[in-house]
C-alpha positions as CSV (number, residue, x, y, z in Angstrom):
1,X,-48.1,-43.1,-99.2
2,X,-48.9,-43.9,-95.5
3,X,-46.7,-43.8,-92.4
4,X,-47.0,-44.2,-89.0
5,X,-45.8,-41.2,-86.9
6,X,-45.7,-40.2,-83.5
7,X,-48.4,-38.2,-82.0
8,X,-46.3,-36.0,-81.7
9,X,-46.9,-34.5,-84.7
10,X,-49.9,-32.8,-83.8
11,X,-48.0,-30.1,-81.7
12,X,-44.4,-30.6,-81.8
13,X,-42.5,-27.3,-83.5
14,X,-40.7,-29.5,-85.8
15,X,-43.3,-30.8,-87.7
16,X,-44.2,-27.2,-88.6
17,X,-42.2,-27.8,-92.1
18,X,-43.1,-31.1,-93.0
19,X,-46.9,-29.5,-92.8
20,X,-46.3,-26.6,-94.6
21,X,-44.7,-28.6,-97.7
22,X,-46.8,-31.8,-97.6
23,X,-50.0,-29.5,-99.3
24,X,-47.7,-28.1,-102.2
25,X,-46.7,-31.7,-103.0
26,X,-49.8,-34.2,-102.9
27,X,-53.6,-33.3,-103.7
28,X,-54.6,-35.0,-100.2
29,X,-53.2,-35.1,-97.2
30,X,-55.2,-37.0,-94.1
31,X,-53.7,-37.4,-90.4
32,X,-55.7,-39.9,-88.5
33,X,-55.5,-39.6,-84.8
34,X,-56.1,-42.1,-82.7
35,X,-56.5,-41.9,-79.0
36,X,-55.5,-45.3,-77.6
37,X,-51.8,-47.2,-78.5
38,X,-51.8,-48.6,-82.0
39,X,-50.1,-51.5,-80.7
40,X,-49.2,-52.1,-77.0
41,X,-45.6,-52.9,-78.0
42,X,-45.5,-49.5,-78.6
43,X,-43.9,-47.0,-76.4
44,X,-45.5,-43.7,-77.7
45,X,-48.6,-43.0,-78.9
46,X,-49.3,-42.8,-82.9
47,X,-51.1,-41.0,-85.3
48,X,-51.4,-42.3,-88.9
49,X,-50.5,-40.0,-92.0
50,X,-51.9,-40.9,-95.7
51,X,-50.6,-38.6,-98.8
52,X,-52.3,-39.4,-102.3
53,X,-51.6,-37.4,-105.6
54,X,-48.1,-37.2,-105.3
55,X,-47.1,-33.9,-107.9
56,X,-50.5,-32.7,-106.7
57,X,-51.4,-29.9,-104.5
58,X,-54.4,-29.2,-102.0
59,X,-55.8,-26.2,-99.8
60,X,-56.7,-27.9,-96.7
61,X,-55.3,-31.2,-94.6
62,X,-57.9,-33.6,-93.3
63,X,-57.9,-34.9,-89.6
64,X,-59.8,-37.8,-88.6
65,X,-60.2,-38.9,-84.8
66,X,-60.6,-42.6,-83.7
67,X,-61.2,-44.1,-80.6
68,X,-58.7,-47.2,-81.7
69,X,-57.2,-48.5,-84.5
70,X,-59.3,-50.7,-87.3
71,X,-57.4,-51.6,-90.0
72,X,-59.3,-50.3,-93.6
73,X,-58.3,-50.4,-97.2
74,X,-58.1,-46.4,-96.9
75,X,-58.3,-43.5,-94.8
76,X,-61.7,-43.0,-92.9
77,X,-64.1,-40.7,-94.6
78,X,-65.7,-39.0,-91.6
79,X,-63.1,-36.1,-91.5
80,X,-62.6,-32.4,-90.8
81,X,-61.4,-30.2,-93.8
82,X,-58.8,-27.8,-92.4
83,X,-57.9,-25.2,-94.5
84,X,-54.4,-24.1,-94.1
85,X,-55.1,-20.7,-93.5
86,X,-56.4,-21.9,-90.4
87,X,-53.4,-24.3,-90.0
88,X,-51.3,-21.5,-90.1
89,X,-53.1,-19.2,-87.4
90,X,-52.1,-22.7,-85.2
91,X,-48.7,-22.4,-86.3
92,X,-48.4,-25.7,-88.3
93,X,-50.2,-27.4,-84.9
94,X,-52.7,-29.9,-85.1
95,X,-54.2,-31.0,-82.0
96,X,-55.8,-27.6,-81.6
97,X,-58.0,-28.4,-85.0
98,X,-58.9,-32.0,-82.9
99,X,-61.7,-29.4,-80.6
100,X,-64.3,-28.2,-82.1
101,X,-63.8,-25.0,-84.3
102,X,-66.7,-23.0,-81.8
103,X,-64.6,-23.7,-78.5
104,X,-60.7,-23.1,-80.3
105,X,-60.9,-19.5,-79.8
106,X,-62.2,-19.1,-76.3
């Protein structure tokens, strides 16, 4: 599965849900975001999502950064593994995870 969602996503309270079910329902979950407009016709700014192994479950969500938008056959496999542990602690946020893990906490 693969959708196109807004960027805000990443730090909007009601996406909180849809990230904590997504892990108990596919065995990988990726968010690509991607700093300039997918497409100028666009009004907001995007992020991709990818779900595979629907029935499935995972641990973590994946989060991928990218300047701008390539089209590939598949997710990118440069990627941070975020375990939801840690997810939680952001409360179901995102763009926290997008700084590096020794600079989150300061």
């Amino acid at each position: 599965m693969a959708f196109v969602v807004p960027a805000e996503i990443g730090h909007a309270p009601y996406s909180a849900p849809l990230l904590g079910c997504l892990p108990g329902h596919f065995e990988v979950i990726q968010f690509i975001a991607v700093r300039e407009k997918i497409s100028p016709a666009l009004s907001e700014d995007c992020w991709l999502l990818f779900a595979e192994g629907f029935g499935g479950a995972t641990g973590e969500i994946r989060l991928s950064q990218l300047d701008r938008f390539v089209y590939r056959p598949a997710p990118p496999d440069e990627h941070a593994a975020v375990p939801l542990c840690e997810l939680r602690r952001w409360d179901f946020r995102l763009r926290p995870l997008l700084l590096p893990s020794e600079v989150r906490w300061l």
